[in-house]
C-alpha positions as CSV (number, residue, x, y, z in Angstrom):
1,X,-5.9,-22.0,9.9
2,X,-5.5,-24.9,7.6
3,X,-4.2,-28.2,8.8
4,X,-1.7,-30.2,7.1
5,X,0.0,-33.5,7.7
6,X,2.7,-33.1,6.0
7,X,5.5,-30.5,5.1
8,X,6.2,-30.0,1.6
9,X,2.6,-28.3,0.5
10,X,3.5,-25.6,2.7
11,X,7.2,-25.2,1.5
12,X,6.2,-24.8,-2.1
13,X,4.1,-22.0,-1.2
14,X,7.0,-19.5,0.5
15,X,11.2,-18.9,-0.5
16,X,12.5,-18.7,3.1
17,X,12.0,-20.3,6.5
18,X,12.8,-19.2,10.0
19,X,13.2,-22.9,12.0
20,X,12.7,-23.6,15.7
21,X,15.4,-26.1,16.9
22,X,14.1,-27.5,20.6
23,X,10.7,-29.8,19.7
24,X,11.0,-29.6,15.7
25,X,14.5,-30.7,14.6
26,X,15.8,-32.2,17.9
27,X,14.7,-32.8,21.6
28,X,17.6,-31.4,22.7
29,X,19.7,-34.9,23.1
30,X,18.9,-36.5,19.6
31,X,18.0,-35.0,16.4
32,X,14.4,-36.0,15.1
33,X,15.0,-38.3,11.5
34,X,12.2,-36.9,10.0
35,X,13.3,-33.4,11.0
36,X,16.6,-33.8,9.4
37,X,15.2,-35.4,5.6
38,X,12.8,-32.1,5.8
39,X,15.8,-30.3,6.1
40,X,17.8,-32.3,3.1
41,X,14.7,-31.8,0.9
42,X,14.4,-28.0,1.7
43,X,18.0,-27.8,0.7
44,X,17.5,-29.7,-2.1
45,X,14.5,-27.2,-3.4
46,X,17.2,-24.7,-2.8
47,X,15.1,-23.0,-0.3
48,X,16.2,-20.3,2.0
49,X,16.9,-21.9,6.0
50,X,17.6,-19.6,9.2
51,X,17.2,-21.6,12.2
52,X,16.0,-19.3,15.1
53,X,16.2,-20.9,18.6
54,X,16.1,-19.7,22.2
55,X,19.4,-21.6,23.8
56,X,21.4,-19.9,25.5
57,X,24.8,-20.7,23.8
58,X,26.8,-18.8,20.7
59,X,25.8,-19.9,17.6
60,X,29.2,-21.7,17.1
61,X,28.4,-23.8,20.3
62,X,24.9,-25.2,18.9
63,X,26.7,-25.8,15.6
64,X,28.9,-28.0,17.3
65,X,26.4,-29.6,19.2
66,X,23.6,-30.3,16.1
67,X,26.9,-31.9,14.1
68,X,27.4,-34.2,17.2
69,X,23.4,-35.3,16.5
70,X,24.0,-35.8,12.5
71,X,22.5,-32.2,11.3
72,X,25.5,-30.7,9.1
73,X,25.9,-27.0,8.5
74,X,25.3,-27.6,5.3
75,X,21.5,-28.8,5.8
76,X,20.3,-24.7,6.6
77,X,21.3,-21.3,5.3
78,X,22.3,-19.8,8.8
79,X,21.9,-20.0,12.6
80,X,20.9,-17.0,15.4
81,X,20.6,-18.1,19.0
82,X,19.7,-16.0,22.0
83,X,22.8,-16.7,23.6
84,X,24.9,-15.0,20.7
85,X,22.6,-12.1,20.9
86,X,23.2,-11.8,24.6
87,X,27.3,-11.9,23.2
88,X,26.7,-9.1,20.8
89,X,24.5,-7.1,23.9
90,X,27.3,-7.4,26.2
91,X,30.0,-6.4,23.8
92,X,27.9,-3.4,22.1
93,X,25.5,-2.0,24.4
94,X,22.5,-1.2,22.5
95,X,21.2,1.4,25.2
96,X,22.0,2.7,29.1
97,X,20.7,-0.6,30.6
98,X,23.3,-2.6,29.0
99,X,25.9,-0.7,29.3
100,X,25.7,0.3,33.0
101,X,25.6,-3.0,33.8
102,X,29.6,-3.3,35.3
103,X,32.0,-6.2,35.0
104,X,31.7,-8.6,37.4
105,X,28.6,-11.3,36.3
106,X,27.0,-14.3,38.7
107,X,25.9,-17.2,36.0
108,X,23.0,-19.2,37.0
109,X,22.9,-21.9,34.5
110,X,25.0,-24.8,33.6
111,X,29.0,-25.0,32.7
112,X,27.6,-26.1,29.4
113,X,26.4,-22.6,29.0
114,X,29.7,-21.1,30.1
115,X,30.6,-20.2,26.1
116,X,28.2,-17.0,26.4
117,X,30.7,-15.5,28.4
118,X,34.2,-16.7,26.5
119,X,36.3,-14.1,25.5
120,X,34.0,-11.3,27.2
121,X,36.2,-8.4,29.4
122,X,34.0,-9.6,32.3
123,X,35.2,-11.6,35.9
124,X,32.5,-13.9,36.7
125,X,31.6,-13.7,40.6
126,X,31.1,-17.2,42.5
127,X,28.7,-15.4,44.5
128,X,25.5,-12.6,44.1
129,X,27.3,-10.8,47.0
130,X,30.3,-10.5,44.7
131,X,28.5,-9.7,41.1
132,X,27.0,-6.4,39.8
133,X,24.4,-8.6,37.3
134,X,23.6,-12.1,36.9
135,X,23.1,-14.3,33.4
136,X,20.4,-16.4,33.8
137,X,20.6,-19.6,31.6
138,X,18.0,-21.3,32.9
139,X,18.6,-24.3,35.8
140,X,22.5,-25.0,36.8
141,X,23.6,-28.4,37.9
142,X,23.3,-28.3,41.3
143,X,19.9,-28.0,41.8
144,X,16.2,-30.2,40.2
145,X,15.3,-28.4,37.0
146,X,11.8,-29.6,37.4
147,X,11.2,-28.2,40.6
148,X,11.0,-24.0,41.0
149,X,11.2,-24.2,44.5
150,X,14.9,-25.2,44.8
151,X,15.6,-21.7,43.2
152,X,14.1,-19.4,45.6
153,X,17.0,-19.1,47.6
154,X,19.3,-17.9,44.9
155,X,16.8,-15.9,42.9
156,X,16.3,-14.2,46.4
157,X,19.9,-13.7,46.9
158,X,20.1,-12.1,43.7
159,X,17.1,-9.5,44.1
160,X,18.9,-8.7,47.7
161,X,21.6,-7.4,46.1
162,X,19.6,-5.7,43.7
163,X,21.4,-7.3,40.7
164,X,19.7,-6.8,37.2
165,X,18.9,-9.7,34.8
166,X,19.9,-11.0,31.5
167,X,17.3,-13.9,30.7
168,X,19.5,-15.7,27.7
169,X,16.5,-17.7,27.3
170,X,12.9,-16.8,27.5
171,X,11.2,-20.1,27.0
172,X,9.6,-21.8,30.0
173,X,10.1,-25.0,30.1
174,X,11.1,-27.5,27.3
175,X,10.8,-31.2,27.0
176,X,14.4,-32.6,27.3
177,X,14.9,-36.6,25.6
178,X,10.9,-36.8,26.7
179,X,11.5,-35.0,30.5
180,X,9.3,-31.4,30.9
181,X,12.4,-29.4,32.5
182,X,12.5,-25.8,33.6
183,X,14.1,-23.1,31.6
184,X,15.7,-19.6,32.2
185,X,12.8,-17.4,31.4
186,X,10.8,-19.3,34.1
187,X,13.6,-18.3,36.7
188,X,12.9,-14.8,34.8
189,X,9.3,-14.7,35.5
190,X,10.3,-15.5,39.0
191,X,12.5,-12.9,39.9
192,X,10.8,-10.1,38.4
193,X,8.0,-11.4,41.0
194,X,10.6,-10.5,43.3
195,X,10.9,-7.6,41.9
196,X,14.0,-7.8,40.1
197,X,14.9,-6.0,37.2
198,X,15.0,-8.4,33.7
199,X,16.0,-8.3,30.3
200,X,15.1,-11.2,27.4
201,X,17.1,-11.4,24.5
202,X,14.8,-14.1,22.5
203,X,12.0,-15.5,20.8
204,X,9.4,-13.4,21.2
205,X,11.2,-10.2,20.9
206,X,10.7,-8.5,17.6
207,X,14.8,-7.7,17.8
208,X,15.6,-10.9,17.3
209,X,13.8,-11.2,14.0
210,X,15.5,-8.3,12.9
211,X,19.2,-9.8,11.5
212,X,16.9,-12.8,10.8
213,X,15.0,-11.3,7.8
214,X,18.5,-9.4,7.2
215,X,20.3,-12.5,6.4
216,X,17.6,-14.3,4.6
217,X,17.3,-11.3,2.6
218,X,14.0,-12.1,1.1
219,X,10.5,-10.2,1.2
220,X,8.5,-10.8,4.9
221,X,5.6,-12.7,2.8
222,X,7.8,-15.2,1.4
223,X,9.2,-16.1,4.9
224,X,7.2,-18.6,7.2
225,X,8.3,-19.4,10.6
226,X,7.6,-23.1,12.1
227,X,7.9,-23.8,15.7
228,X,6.4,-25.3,18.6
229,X,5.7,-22.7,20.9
230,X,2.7,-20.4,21.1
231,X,4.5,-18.4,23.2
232,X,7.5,-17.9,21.7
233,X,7.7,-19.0,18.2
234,X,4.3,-18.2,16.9
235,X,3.9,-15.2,19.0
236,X,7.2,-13.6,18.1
237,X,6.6,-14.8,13.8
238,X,2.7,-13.6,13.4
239,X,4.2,-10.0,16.5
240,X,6.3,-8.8,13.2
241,X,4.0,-9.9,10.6
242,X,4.8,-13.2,9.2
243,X,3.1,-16.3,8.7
244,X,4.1,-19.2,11.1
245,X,3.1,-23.1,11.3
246,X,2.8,-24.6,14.5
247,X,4.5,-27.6,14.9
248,X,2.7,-30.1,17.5
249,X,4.9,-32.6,18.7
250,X,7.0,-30.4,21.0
251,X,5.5,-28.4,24.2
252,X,2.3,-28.2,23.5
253,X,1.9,-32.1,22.6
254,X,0.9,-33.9,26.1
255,X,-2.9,-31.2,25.4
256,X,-3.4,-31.8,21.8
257,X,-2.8,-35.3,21.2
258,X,-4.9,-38.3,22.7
259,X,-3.9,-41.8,23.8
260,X,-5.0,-42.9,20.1
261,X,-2.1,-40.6,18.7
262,X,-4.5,-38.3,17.1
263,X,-4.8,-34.3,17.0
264,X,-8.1,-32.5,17.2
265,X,-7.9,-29.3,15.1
266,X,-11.0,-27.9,17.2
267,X,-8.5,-28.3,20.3
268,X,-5.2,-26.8,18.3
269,X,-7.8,-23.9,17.2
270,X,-9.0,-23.4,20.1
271,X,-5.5,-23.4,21.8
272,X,-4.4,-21.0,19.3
273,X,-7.5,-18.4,20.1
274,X,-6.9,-18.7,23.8
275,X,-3.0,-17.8,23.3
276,X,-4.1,-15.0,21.2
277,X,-2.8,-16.0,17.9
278,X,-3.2,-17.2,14.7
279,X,-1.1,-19.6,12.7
280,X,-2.0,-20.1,9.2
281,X,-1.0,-23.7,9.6
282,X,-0.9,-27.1,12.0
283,X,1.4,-29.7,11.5
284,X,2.0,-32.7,13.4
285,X,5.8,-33.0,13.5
286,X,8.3,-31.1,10.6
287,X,8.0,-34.2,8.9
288,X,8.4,-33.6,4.3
């Protein structure tokens, strides 16, 4: 694992790169400055950009969103979210499971997730009573999305009524404009303790890096993924072979960096071996 401080040695050394969005381009209010020159100078190299993120919204959706915090399309080659795979599950089936699911869906998650389900032949239910599945998109708007407890009552009602799960997002927790908040695939972990029944369309899923390669359409050892994530991003990059950076200023940054704003490589290392995986590189923030 070598440790860098910088971006650009590592991007001479590979043709394509598969981004993480949440904790290395933006913190999900503002984009990161330095994140978005890394992008202008990758661009300028003319190298290969797919930017791979677990939110649970259609690519279009996060397109819109990123332009609102300065990051044009034109700054990266292409875009996959989880939520636009959940779009493409629910309107191909890729097996039984999917497509015995029914019509009628109960959304946990936010109105600002809503977009998933646009233009889907489905009725959503107000209720779990009332729904043959629920779409979890992590915590709604009507209840703390720091604190599990006030989601026990509704993941309960769900496993009642025996619904399955679609997890649209299987991080966590992220760190929202500098606030550690809750996400769908800890309601996920949840309510398969309850003994529900869960799917997780996402980072670390090797599916998802399938139309990823596709669309970059360049050899797996000329790809390197950066994230921020064990978890996730470096688990699901080094599960289908590829070299991955961690990035960490993002989740992980509150155990790696002390009050003197320094990182101890024996502690990322050590991190790293205790997650059971190996990045071939460390890097602060995405900064070129």
């Amino acid at each position: 694992m070598q440790h860098f401080t910088r971006f650009a040695p590592l991007a001479e050394r590979y043709s394509g790169f598969i981004l993480d969005l949440w904790g290395v381009i933006h913190d999900g209010i503002d984009a990161f400055p330095h994140a978005v020159e890394t992008l202008e100078q990758l661009r300028a190299a003319g190298k290969r950009t797919l930017l791979l993120s677990n939110v649970p919204r259609p690519n279009d959706a996060v397109r819109t969103m990123m332009r609102r915090m300065g990051i044009e399309d034109s700054l990266y080659t292409g875009i996959l979210t989880s939520g636009e795979a959940v779009r493409r599950a629910l309107q191909h089936p890729p097996d039984p499971w999917w497509s015995e699911l029914g019509n009628r869906v109960f959304h946990l998650g936010p109105d600002r997730d809503r977009p998933v389900l646009h233009g889907l032949p489905l009725v959503v239910a107000d209720h779990p009573s009332r729904a043959d599945f629920v779409l979890n998109t992590g915590p709604d708007d009507h209840r703390n999305p720091s604190n599990m407890a006030e989601f026990e009552p509704v993941l309960a009602d769900c496993a009642r009524h025996r619904l399955k799960m679609i997890c649209a997002n299987p991080d966590l927790e992220v760190i929202r404009g500098g606030v550690r908040v809750l996400c769908a695939g800890a309601l996920a972990v949840r309510y398969q303790q309850l003994g529900g029944d869960v799917r997780s369309l996402g980072k670390p899923d090797p599916a998802i890096y399938r139309p990823v390669l596709e669309q970059l359409a360049l050899p797996p050892d000329q790809v390197l993924a950066v994230g921020d994530s064990l978890r996730t991003d470096i688990a699901g990059a080094v599960g289908v072979g590829l070299a991955a950076c961690w990035v960490m200023d993002g989740i992980h940054a509150a155990e790696l960096w002390d009050a003197a704003g320094a990182i101890d490589p024996a502690a990322a290392e050590a991190a790293a071996c205790q997650a059971g995986v190996r990045p071939v590189a460390t890097l602060p923030r995405f900064i070129w």
